[in-house]
N, C-alpha and C positions, 0 to 999 in steps of 0.2 A: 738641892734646896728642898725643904719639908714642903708638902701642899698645906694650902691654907686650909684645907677643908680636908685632909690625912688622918685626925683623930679616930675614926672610925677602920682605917686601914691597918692590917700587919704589914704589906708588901709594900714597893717601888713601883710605878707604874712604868712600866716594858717601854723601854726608848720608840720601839716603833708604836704602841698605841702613843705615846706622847708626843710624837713629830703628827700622828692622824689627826689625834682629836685638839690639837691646838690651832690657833683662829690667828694668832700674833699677829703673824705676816699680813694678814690683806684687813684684820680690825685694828692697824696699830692706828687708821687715818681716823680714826676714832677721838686721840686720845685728846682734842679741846671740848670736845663734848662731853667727855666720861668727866672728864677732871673741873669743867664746869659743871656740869650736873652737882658732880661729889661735895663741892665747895657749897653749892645751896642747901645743900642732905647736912655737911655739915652745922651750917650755919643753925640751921631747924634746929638741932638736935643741941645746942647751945642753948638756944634763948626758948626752948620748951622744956628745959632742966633735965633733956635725957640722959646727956651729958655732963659734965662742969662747962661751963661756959669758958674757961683757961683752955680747956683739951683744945674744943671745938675753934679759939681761936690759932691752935698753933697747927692746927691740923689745915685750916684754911690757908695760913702762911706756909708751910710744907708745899701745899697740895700749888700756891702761884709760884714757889720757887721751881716744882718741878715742868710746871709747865715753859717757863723761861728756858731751861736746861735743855728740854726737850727741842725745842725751836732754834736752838744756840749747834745743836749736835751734839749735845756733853750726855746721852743717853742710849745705850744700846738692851734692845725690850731681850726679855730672855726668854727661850720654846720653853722652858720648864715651868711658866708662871704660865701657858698655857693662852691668855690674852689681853685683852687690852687693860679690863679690868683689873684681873690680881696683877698685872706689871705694876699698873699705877698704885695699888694698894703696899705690893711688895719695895717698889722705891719709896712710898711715903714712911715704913715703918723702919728703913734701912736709916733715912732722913733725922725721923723726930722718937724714934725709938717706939715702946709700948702703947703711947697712946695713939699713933698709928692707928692700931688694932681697933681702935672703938667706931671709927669711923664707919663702916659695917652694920651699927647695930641697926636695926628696922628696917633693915630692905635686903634685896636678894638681888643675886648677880640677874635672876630672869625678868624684875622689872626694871633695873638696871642697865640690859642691854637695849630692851623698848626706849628706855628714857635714851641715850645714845641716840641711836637709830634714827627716832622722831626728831632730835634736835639739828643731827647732821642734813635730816632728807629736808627740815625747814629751810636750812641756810639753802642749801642745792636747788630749791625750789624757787627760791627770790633769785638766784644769779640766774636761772634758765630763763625765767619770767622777763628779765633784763636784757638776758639775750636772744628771744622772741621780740621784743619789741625794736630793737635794732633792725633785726630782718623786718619787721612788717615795717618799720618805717623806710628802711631800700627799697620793697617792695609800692608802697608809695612813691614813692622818687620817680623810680623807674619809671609808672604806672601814669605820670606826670608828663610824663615826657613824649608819650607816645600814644594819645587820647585819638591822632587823628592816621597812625599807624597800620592801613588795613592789611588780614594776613586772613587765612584760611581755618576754619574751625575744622575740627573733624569728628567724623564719626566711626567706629572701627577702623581709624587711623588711616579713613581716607575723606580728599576732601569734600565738607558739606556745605556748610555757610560762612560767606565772611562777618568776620566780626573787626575787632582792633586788638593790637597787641598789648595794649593796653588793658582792656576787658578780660584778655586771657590771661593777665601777670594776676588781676584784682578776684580772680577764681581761688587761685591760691592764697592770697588777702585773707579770704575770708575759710578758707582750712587751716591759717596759722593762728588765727585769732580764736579759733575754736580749741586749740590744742591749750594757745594760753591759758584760754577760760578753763580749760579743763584739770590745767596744773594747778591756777588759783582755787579750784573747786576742789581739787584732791589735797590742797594745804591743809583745808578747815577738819578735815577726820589727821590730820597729822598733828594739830596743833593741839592734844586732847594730853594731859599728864597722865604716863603709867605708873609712875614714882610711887611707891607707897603699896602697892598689891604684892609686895612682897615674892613670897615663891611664888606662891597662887592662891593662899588665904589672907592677905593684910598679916598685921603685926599686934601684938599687945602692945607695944609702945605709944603714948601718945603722941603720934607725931603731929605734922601742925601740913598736909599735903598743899593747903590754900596757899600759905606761905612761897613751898618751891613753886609751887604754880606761877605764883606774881615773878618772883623772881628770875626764872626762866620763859618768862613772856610768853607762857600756853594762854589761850583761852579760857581753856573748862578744865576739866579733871575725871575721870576714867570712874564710873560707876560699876564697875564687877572687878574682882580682883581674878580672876579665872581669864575672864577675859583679855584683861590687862598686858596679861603675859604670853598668851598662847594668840592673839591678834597678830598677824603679819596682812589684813587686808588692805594696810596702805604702802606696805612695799608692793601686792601685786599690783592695784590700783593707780600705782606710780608708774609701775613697767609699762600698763596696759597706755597710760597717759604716754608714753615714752613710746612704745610701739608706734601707736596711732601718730605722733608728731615725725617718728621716722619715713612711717609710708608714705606721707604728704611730701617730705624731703624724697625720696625716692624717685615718686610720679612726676613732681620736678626735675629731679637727674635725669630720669631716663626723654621726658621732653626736650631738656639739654642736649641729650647725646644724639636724639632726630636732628634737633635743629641746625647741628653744627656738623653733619656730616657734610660730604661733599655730593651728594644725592637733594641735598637742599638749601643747605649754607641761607640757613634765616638767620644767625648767629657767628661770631668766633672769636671765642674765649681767650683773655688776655694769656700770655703767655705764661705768668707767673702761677696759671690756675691748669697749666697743661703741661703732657711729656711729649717727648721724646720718644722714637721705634731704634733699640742697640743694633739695629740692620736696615732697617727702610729710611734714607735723611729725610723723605719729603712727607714722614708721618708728623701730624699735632693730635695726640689722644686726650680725648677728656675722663683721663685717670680719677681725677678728682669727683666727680658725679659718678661715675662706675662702681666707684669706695663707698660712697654713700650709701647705692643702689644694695650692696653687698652687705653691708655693716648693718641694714636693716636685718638682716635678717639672723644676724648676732643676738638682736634687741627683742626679736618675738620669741629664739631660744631661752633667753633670759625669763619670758612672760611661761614660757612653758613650764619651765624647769621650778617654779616657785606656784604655779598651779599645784603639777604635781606631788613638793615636798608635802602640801598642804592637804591634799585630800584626803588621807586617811590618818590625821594625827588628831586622835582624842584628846579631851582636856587634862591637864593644862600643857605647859611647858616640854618636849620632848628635844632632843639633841638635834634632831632634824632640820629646827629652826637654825640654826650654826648656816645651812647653806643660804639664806637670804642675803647675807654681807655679800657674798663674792656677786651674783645675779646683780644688785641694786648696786654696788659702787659701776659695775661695767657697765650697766644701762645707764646711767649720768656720764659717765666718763665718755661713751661712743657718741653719745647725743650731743656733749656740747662738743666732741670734736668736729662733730659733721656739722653744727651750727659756725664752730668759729669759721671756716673756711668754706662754707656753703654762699654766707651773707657778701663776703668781698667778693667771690665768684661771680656774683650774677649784678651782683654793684659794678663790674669791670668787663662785663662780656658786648661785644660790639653788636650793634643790631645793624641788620642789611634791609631798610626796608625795603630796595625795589623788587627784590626777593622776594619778600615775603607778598608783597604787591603783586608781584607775577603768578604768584601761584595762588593768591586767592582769584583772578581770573580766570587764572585754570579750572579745568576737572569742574565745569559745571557748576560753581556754589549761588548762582541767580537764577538756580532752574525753580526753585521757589517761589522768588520772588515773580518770574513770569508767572508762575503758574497765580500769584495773589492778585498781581496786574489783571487777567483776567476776569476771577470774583469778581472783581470790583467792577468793573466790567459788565457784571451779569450773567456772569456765567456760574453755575454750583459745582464747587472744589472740587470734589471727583473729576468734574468732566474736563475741569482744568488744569488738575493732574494729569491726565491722559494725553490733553494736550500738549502742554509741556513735556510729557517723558518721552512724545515720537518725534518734537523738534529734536529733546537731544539725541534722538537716536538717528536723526536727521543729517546733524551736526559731527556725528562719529563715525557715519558715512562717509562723509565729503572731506575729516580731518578738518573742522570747522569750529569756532565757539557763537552761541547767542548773542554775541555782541557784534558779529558779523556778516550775518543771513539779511540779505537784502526783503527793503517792506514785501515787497510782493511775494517772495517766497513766503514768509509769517504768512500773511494774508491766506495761503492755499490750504493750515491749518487751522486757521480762525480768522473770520473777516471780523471780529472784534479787536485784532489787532489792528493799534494806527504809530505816527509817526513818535510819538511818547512813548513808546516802550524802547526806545535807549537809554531817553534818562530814568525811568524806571528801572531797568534791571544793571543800573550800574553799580559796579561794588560799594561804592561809594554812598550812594543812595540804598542800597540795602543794608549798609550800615545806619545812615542817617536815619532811615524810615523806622528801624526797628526802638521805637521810645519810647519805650515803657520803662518801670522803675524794676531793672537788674538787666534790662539789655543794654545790647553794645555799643547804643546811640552817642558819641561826645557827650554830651550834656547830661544823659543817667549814669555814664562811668564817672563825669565830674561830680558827680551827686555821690555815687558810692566813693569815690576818694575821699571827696569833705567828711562825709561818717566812719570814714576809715580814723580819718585826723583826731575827729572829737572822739571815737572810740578808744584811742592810743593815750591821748586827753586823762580821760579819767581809769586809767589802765595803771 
C-alpha cells in the first residue's frame, strides 16, 4: 500500500523501520476518539464551505459505519498504514472512495494525535474519579464502624500513641481525596482544543476551531499552535497524578501486609483477596497488596520515561512524542487495576480489635499522656518528660506497664502523682482526651467523616 504522505518519496519504506516506527498496536485504543474527533473536523469543514457540504456528509456516514465495524470485529488495522490515524483515513477512503481524501484538509496528523490523546485521557479521567470515590466512600464505611476501635499509632514503626482505627483509615481519607482533587485539577489543562494548530503553524483554511470545540465538549481552545502540538505536559501531569495516587495505594499495602502478619494479626484478609504457598499449606499471603506495592513502581517509571523524552525536544512536533501512548495507556491501565481490587480488599478484610487493643497498651503509648497528667499538675513538661521516661524505664525493669505500678511506687517519682492517674493514662482516655479538630477523639473522627460525606457530596 502507497503512504499517504509517499509523494515526496522514490523508495519503499524498509519493513523493519516500518514494524519500528508504527504506533498501531498499542494506538489502535484510540480509534473512538480519532474517528470522533474526524467526524467533528468533518462536519466544520462542511458547513464552513471548505468542503461541499455532500463530501463532508458522506464522509461522516463512512467515518459511523466504520466505527460500528470496528466494535462488531469486521476490522483488522494494517502496520503499513503505520497508526491509528491513516488506518482510519485508509479504511474511510477504501469505503466512500476519493472523497475520502478531503477529509484531511486543515489539520495535521500532529494536532490530530493531541486531539486523540486529550479526548481519551478525558473519558479515563471521569471513570478513575468514579473509581476514587467508591474507595473513599469504603473508606468511610469502614471508618464508621470503628470510631471507638483503639489501636496503636506509630512512629518509626514502632509503637507511640493510641489513636482509633478509625482515625487511622480517615488519614488515608484524606490522601485519596487529594489525588481525586488533583486528577479533577489535571482534567482543566486537558480539556483545552488542539485541533486546528495544524503541524505547528495553523492552516490557511478557514476553519471554524469554536465549532469542534462545542462539539467535542472542550472548554477553551489552545492559543499557540507550536505549542499545541509539541505540549505533552498533561500526559506527564497525569502520570505524576497517577504516581502520587499509587504511593498512597502502596503505604496502604504495605500497612496491610504489617497488619496481617502473624507477628500481629490487627487484620485478615478475606480469602478471595489472598494466596496460597505451592509448598507451605498453612501460608495466607497478601499477594494482592504486595502487587500494588510493586506496580507502583511501574507508574513512576512511566513518570520517568516521559520526563525524559521531553527534556530535550525543541519546537515543535518531533517523533519522540510516539512514546507518550505506551507510558500514559499503562499508567491508567496499572492504576485502575490496583483500584478495582484494592477497594473490595479492604471492604472485606476482618478487623481483630482485641489485637489491635492489646497492643495499643503495649510498648508504652500513655507515656505521654502521663507525662501531660503531670503539667497539669504543675509540673513544666521537661521535668515531666523526665519523669515519665524513668517510670518507663522503671517499668522495663521489672517487665511491667504504667497501668500496673502500684500508687506508692508512682509516688517515689513524683508526689504529684494521686489515685487519678489510672483513669488518666488509659488508652481509652487518651484517645478520648485528645479533641481537637483532626484528632483521634470519637467525636473529631465523627466530625471529619461527616466532611468526608459532604465532600464526596459535591465531588
Amino acid at each position: 500500500m502507497g503512504k499517504l504522505w509517499g509523494g515526496r518519496f522514490s523508495k519503499s519504506t524498509d519493513k523493519l523501520v516500518e514494524d519500528f516506527h508504527s504506533s498501531i498496536s498499542f494506538d489502535k485504543r484510540l480509534y473512538y476518539f480519532d474517528i470522533t474527533g474526524s467526524i467533528a473536523h468533518a462536519r466544520m469543514l462542511g458547513d464552513t464551505g471548505i468542503i461541499p457540504k455532500q463530501d463532508a456528509d458522506l464522509i461522516i456516514k463512512g467515518l459511523k459505519e466504520i466505527i460500528t465495524e470496528i466494535e462488531n470485529g469486521q476490522v483488522e488495522f494494517d502496520v503499513s498504514a503505520e497508526d491509528i490515524h491513516m488506518n482510519v483515513e485508509v479504511l474511510l477512503t477504501k469505503k466512500i472512495g476519493q472523497v475520502g481524501k478531503k477529509l484531511h484538509t486543515g489539520r495535521s496528523r500532529n494536532d490530530q494525535v493531541a486531539l486523540d490523546a486529550k479526548m481519551y485521557l478525558k473519558t479515563e479521567i471521569e471513570i478513575l474519579a468514579e473509581m476514587f470515590k467508591e474507595l473513599l466512600n469504603t473508606v468511610l464505611d469502614l471508618s464508621s464502624g470503628h470510631l471507638d476501635t483503639v489501636m496503636p499509632g506509630y512512629t518509626h514503626l514502632q509503637r507511640a500513641q493510641p489513636v482509633t482505627f478509625a482515625h487511622h483509615l480517615m488519614a488515608y481519607f484524606q490522601m485519596f481525596s487529594r489525588d481525586l482533587d488533583r486528577l479533577r485539577d489535571c482534567g482543566k489543562r486537558v480539556n483545552i482544543l488542539p485541533l486546528g494548530a495544524g503541524a505547528l503553524a495553523g492552516t490557511t483554511f478557514p476553519i471554524n476551531r469554536e465549532q469542534v470545540s462545542e462539539e467535542l465538549g472542550f472548554s477553551s481552545i489552545t492559543l499557540n499552535s507550536m505549542d499545541s502540538v509539541s505540549d505533552r505536559d498533561y500526559v506527564i501531569e497525569f502520570i505524576s497524578c497517577a504516581s502520587m495516587a499509587m504511593m498512597h495505594l502502596s503505604r496502604f499495602c504495605e500497612e496491610i501486609i504489617f497488619w496481617s502478619s502473624q507477628e500481629v494479626r490487627f487484620i485478615e484478609l478475606d480469602d478471595a483477596y489472598s494466596t496460597g504457598s505451592s509448598i507451605m499449606p498453612q501460608k495466607k499471603n497478601p499477594d494482592v497488596a504486595e502487587l500494588i506495592r510493586g506496580k507502583t513502581g511501574r507508574v513512576y517509571g512511566n513518570l520517568m520515561t516521559m520526563l525524559t523524552v521531553m527534556k530535550g525536544i525543541p519546537l515543535a512536533y518531533n517523533k519522540d512524542m510516539q512514546e507518550d501512548k505506551e507510558s500514559l495507556f499503562d499508567s491508567i491501565d496499572t492504576l485502575k487495576k490496583c483500584l478495582i481490587v484494592f477497594t473490595p480488599m479492604i471492604a472485606t478484610m476482618k478487623i481483630n480489635r482485641a489485637n489491635m487493643l492489646n497492643a495499643a497498651k503495649g510498648g508504652f503509648t500513655n507515656a505521654t499522656d502521663l507525662a501531660d497528667y503531670l503539667v497539669k499538675k504543675g509540673l513544666p513538661f521537661r521535668d515531666a518528660h523526665e519523669v515519665s521516661g524513668k517510670l518507663v524505664a522503671y517499668c522495663i525493669s521489672i517487665s511491667s506497664d504504667l497501668d500496673s505500678i502500684p500508687l506508692e511506687k508512682y509516688k517515689e517519682f513524683s508526689d504529684l502523682i494521686e489515685d487519678d492517674i489510672y483513669e488518666a493514662i488509659s488508652v481509652y482516655t487518651c484517645v478520648e482526651k485528645r479533641n481537637v479538630i483532626g484528632g483521634p477523639a470519637p467525636d473529631q473522627v465523627r466530625y471529619s467523616i461527616l466532611k468526608g460525606k459532604e465532600y464526596l457530596a459535591n465531588n
